[in-house]
N, CA, C and O of each residue as an XYZ file, in Angstrom:
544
protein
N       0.847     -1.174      0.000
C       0.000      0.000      0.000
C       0.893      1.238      0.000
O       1.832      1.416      0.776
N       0.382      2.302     -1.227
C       1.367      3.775     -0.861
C       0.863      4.807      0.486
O      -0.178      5.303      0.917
N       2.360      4.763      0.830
C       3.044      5.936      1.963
C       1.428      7.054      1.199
O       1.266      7.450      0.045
N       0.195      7.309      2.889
C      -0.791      8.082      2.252
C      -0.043      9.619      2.810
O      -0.681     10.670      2.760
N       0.984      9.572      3.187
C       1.717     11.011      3.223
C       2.545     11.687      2.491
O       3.056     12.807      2.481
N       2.555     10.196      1.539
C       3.750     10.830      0.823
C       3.548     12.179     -0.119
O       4.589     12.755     -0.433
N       2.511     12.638     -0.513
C       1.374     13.580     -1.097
C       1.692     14.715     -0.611
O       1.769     15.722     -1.315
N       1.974     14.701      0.954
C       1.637     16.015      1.682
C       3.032     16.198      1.861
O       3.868     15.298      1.775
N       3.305     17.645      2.166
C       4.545     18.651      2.385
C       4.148     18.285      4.316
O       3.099     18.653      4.845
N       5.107     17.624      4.947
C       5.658     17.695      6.091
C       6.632     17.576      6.519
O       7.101     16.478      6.218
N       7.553     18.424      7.391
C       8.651     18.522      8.025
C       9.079     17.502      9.139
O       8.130     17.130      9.829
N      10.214     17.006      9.442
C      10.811     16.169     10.941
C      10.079     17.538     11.572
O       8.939     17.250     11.936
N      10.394     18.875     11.795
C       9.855     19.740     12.714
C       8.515     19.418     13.137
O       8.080     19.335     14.286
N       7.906     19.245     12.000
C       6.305     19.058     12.559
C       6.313     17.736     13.185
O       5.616     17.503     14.173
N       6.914     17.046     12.761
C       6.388     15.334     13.289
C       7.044     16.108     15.052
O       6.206     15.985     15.945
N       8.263     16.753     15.444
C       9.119     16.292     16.367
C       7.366     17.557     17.429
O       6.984     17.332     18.577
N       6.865     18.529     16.617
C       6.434     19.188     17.334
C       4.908     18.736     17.955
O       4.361     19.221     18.945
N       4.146     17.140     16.638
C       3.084     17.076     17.190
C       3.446     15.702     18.233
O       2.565     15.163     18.904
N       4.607     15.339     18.235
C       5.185     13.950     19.223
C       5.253     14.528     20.654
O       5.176     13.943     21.734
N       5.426     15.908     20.353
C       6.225     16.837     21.824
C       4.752     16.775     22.802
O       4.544     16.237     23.890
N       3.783     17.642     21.814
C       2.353     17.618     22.216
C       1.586     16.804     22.361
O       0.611     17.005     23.083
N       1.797     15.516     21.663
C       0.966     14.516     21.976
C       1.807     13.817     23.573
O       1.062     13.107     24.249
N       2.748     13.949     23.922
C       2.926     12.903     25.103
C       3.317     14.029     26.297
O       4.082     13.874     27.249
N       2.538     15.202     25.923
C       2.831     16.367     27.102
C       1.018     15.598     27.549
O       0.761     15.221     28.692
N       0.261     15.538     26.682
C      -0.991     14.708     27.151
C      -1.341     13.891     27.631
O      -2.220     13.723     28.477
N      -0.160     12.781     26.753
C      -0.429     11.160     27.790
C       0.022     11.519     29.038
O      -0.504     10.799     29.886
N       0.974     12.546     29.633
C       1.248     12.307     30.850
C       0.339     13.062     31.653
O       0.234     12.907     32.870
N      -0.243     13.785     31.053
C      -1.432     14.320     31.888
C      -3.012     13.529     31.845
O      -4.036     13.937     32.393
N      -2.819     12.111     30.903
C      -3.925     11.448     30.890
C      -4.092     10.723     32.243
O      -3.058     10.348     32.795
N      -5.122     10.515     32.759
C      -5.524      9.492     33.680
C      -6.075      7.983     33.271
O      -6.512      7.044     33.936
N      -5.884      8.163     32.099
C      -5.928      6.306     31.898
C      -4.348      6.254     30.884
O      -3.762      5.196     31.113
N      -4.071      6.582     30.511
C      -2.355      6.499     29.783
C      -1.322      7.028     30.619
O      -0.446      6.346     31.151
N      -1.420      7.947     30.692
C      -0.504      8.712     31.880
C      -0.223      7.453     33.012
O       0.987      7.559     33.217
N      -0.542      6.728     33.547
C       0.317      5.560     34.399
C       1.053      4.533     33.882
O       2.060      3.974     34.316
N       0.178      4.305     32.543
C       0.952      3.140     32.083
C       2.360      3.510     31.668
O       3.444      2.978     31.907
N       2.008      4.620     30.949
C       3.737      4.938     30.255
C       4.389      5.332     31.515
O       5.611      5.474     31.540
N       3.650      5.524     32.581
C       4.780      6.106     33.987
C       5.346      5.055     34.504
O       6.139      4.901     35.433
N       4.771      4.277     33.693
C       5.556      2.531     34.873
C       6.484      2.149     33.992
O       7.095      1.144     34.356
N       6.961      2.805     32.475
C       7.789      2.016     31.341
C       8.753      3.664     31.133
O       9.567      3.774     30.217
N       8.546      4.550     31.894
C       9.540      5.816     31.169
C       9.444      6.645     32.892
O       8.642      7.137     33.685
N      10.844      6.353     32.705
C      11.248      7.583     34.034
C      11.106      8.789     34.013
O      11.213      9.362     32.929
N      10.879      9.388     34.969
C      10.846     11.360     34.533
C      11.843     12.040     33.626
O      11.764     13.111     33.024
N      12.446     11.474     33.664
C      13.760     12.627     33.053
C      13.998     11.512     32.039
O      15.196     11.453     31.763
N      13.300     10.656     31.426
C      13.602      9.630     30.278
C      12.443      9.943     29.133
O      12.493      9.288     28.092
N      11.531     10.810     29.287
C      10.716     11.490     28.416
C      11.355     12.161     27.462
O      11.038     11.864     26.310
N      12.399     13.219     27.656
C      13.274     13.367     26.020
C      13.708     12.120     24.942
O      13.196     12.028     23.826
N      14.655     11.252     25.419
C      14.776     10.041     24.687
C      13.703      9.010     24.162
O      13.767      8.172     23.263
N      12.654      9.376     25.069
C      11.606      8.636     24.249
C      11.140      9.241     23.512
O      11.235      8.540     22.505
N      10.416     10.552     23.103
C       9.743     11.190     22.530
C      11.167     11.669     20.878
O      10.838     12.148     19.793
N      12.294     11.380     21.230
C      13.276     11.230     20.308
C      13.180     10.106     19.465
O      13.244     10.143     18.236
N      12.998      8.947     20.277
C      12.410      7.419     19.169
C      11.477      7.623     18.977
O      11.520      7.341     17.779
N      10.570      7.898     19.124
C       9.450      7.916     18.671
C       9.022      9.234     17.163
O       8.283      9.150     16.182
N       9.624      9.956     17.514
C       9.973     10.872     16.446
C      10.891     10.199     14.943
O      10.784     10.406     13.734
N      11.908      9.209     15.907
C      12.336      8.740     14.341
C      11.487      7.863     13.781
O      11.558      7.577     12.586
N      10.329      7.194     14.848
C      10.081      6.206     14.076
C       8.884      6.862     13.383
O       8.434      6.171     12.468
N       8.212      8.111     13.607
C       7.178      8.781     12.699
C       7.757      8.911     11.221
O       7.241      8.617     10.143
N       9.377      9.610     11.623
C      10.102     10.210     10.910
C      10.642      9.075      9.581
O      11.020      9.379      8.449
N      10.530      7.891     10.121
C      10.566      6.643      8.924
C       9.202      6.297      8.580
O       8.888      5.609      7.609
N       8.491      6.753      9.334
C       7.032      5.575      8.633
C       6.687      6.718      7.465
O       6.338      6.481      6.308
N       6.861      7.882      8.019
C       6.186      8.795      7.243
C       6.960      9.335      5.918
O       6.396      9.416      4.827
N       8.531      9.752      6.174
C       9.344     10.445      5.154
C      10.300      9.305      5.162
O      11.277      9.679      4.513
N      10.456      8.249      5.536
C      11.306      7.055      5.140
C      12.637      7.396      5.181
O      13.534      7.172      4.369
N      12.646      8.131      6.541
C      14.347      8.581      6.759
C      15.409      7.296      7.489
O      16.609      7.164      7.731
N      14.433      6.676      7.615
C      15.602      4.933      7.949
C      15.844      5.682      9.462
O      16.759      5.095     10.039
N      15.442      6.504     10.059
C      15.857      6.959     11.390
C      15.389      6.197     12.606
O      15.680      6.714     13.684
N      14.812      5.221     12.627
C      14.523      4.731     13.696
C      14.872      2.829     13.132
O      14.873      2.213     12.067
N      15.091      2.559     14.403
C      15.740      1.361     14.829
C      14.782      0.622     16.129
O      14.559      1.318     17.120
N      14.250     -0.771     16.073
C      13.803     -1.122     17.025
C      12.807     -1.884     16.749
O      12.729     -2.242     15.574
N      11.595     -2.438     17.856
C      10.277     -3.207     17.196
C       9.228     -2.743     17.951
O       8.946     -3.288     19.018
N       8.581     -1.748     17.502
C       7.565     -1.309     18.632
C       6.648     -2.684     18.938
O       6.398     -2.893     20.125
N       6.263     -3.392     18.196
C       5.292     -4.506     18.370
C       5.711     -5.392     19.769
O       4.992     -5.769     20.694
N       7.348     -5.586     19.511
C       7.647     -6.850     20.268
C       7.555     -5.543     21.714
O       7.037     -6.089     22.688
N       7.842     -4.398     21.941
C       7.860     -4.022     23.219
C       6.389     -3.814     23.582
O       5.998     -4.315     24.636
N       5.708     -3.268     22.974
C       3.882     -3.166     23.318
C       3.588     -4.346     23.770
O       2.886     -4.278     24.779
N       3.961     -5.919     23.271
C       3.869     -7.326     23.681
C       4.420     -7.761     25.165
O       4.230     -8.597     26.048
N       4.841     -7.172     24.994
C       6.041     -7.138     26.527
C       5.467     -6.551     27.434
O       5.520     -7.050     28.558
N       4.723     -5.277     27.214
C       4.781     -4.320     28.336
C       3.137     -4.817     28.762
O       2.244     -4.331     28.068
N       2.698     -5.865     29.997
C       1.409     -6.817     29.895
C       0.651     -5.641     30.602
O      -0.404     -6.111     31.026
N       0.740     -4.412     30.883
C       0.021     -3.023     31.032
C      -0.294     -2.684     30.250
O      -0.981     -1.686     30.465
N      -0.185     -3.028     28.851
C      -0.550     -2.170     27.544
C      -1.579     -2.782     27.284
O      -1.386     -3.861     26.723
N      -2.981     -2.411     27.545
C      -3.968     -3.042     27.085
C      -4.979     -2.636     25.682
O      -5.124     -1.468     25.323
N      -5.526     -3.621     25.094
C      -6.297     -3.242     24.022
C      -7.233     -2.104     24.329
O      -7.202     -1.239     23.454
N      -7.985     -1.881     25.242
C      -8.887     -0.740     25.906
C      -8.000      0.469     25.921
O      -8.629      1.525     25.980
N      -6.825      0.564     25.886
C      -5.655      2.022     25.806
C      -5.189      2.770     24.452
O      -4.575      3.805     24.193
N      -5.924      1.490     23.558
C      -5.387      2.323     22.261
C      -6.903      3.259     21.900
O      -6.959      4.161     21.065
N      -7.675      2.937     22.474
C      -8.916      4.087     21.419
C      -9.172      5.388     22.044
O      -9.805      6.297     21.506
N      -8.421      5.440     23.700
C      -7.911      6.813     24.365
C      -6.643      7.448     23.463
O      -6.631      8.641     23.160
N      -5.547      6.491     23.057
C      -4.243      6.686     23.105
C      -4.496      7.976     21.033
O      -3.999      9.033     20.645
N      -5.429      7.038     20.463
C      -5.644      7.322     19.339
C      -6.579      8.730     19.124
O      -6.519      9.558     18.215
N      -7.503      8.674     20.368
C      -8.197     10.155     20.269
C      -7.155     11.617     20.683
O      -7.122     12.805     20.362
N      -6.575     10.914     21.359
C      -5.578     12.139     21.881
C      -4.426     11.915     20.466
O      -4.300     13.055     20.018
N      -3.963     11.398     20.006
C      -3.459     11.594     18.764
C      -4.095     12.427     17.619
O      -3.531     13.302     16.963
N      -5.568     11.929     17.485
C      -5.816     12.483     16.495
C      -6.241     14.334     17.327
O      -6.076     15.222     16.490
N      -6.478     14.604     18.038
C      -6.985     15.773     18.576
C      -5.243     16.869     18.227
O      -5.194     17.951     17.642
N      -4.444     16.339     18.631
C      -3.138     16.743     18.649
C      -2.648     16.889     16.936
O      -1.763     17.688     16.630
N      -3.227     16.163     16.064
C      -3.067     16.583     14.803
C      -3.754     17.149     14.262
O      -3.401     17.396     13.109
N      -4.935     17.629     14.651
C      -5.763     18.344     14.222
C      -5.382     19.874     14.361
O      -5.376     20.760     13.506
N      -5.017     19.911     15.921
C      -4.711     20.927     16.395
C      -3.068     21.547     15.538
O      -2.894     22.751     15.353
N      -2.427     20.898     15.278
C      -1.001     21.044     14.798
C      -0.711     20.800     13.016
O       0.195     21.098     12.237
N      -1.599     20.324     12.953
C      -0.565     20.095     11.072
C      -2.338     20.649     10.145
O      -3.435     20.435     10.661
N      -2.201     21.141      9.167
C      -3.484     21.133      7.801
C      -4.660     19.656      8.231
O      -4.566     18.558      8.779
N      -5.409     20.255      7.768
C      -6.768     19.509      7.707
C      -6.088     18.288      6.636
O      -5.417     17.602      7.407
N      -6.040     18.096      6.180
C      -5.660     17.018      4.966
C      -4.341     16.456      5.212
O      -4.228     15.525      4.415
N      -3.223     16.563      5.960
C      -1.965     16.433      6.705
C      -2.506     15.532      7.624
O      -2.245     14.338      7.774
N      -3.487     16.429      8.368
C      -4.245     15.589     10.029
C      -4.415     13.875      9.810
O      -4.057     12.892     10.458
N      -5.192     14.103      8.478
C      -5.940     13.345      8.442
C      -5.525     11.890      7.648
O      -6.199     10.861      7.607
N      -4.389     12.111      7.126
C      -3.494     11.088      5.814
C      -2.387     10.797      7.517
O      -1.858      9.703      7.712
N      -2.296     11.527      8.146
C      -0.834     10.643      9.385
C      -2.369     10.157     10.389
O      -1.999      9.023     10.694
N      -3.388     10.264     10.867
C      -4.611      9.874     11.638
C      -4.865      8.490     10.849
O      -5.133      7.525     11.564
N      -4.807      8.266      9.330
C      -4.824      7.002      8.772
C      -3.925      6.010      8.959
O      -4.196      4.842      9.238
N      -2.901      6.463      8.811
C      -1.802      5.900      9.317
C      -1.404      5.030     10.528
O      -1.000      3.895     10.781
N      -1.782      6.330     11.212
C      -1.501      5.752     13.121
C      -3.021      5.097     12.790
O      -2.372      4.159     12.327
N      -3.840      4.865     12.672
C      -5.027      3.920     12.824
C      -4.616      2.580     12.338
O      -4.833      1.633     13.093
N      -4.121      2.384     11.326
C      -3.716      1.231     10.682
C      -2.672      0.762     11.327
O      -2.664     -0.465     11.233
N      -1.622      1.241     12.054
C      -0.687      0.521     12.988
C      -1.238      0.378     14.127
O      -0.711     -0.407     14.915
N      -2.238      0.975     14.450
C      -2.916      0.343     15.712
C      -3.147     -0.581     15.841
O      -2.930     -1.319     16.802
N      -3.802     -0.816     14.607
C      -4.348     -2.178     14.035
C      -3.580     -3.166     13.988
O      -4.073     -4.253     14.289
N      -2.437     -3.120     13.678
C      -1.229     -3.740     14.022
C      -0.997     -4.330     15.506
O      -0.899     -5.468     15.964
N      -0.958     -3.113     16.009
C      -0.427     -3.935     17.791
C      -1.910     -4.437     18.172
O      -1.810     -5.572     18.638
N      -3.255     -4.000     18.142
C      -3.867     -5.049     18.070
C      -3.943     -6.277     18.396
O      -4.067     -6.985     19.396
N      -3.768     -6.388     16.603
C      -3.076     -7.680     16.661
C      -2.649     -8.413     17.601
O      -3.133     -9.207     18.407
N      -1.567     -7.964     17.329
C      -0.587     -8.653     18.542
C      -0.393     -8.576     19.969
O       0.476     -9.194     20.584
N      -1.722     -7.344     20.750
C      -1.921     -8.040     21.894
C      -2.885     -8.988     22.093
O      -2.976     -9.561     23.178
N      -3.727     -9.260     21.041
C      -4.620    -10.406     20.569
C      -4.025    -11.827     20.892
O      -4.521    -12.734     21.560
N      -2.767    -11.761     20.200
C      -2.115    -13.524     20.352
C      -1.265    -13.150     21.525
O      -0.649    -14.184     21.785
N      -0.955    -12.353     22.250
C      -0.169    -12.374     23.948
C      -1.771    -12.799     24.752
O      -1.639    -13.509     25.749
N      -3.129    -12.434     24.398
C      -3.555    -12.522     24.940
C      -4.199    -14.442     25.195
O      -4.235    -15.286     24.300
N      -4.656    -14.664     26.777
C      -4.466    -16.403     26.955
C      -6.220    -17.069     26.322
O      -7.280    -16.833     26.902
N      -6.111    -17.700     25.346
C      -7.091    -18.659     24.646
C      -8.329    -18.603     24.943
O      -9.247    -18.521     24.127
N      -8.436    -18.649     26.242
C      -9.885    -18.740     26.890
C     -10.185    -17.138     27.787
O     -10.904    -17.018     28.778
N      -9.497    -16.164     27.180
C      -9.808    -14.698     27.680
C     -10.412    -13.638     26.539
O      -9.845    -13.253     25.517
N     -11.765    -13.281     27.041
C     -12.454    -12.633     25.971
C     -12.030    -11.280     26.384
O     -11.808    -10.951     27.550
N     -11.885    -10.138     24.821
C     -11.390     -9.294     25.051
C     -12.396     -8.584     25.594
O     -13.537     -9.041     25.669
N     -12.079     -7.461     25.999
C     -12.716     -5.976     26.437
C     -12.714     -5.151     25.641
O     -11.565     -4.786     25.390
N     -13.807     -4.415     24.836
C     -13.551     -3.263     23.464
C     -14.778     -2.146     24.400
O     -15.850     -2.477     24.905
N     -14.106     -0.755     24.365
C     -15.168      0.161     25.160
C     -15.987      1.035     23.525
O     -16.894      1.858     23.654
């Protein structure tokens, strides 16, 4: 499937500025805001919000800048629950709305939806055989 950003004029600045704003939120969320407080120390919020920037910064402009497997750590981290991504995703998309063009917002909002879809997934098969999920 084609890169649906590849269309639009966006900067690393913008990705680094709506990453900055989106996790100045999760930490002020009361259902996200703990989980990431139990996986990122106080003063370890620059370096994360730095990977996470490269890895926008590859999905989106294919700068090869990020290194790593978000899947296998979301799998890992047994706090990350399926019920956290449709908070995690409204505050994303609110934060791009607020920060990049209407048509920008909305081609990286496709995006991050479809990798959601992804980890999903894959807390689907961490999750044990005879446990029905929870969807709010």
């Amino acid at each position: 499937m084609a890169n649906p950003l590849k269309q639009f004029d966006i900067t690393e600045d913008e990705i680094t500025q709506v990453v900055t704003a989106f996790y100045a939120r999760v930490r002020k969320d009361p259902e996200l805001g703990p989980v990431f407080a139990a996986h990122i120390a106080a003063d370890g919020w620059p370096a994360h919000e730095a990977k996470i920037v490269g890895f926008w910064s590859n999905a989106i402009l294919r700068t090869r800048s990020y290194s790593g497997n978000p899947m296998q750590v979301h799998m890992a981290a047994t706090d990350v629950q399926d019920v956290h991504f449709p908070v995690w995703l409204g505050l994303f998309d609110t934060v791009l709305a607020e920060c990049l063009p209407e048509s920008t917002a909305r081609a990286w909002s496709a995006l991050a939806h479809r990798i959601s879809r992804g980890f999903l997934y894959g807390l689907e098969i961490r999750r044990p055989a005879d446990e029905v999920p929870v969807f709010r």
